[in-house]
C-alpha positions as CSV (number, residue, x, y, z in Angstrom):
1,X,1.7,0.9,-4.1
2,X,2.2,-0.7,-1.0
3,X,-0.5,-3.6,-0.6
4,X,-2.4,-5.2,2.6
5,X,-1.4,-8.3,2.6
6,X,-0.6,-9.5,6.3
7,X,-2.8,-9.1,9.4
8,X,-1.3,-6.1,10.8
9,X,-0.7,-4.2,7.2
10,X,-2.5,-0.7,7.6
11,X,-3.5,-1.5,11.4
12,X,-0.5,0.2,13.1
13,X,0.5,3.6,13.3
14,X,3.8,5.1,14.9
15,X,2.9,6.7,17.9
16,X,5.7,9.7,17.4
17,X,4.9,10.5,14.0
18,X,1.4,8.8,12.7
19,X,3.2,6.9,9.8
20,X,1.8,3.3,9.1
21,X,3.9,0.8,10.0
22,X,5.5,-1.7,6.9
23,X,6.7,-4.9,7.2
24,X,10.2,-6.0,7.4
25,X,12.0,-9.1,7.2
26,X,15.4,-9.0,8.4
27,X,18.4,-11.6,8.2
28,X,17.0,-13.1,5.2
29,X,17.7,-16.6,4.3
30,X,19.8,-17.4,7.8
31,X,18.5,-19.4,10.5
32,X,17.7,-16.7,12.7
33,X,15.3,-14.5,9.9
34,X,13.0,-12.6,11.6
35,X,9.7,-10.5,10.8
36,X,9.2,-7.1,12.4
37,X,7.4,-4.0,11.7
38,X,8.6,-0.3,11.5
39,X,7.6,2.7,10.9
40,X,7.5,3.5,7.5
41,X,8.9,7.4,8.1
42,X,11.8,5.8,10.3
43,X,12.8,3.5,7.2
44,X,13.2,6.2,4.8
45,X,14.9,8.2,7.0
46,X,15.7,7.7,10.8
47,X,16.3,11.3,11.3
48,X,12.8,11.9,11.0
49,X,11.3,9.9,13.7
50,X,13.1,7.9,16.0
51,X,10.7,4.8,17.0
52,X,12.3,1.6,16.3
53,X,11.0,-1.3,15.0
54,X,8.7,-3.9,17.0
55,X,9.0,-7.6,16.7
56,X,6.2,-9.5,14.6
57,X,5.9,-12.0,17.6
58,X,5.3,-9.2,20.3
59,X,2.7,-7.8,18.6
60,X,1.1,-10.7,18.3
61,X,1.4,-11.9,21.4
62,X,-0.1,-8.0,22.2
63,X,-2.8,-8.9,20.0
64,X,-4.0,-11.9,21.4
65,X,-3.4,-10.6,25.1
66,X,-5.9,-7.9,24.1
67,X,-8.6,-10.1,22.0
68,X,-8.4,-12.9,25.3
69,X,-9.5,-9.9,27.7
70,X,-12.2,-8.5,25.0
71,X,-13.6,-12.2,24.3
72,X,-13.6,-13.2,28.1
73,X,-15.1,-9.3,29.7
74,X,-17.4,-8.7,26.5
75,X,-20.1,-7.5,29.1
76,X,-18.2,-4.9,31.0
77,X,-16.3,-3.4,27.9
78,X,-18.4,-3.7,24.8
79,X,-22.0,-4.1,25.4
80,X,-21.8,-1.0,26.9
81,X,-20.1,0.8,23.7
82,X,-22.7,-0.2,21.7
């Protein structure tokens, strides 16, 4: 069973097919390892949905970009929500 262990586990679904998105790290052990996150349909088999995989960094720097404008325009966008 696949287990919620980072920030984003769960949190992010493939816009072409609805499949959660699983963590990935790729060039293991070399300098230039990196973390991003695909869809989980796409990994099994990329005949079935054709959405690539997203940088961890971009969608953190999404993240934050998006938390900024919520913490800084509570007023306009969530008091009125609630």
């Amino acid at each position: 069973m696949y287990q919620n262990r980072y920030a984003f586990s769960s949190r992010i679904l493939c816009g072409e097919c609805g499949t959660n998105f699983r963590r990935q790290k790729i060039y293991i052990g070399k300098t230039y390892e990196k973390i991003q996150w695909c869809c989980y349909q796409h990994i099994k088999d990329s005949k079935k949905c054709s959405q690539k995989a997203i940088r961890e960094d971009i969608i953190q720097a999404a993240f934050l970009r998006l938390w900024n404008r919520l913490a800084s325009n509570y007023e306009e966008i969530l008091i009125p929500i609630l």
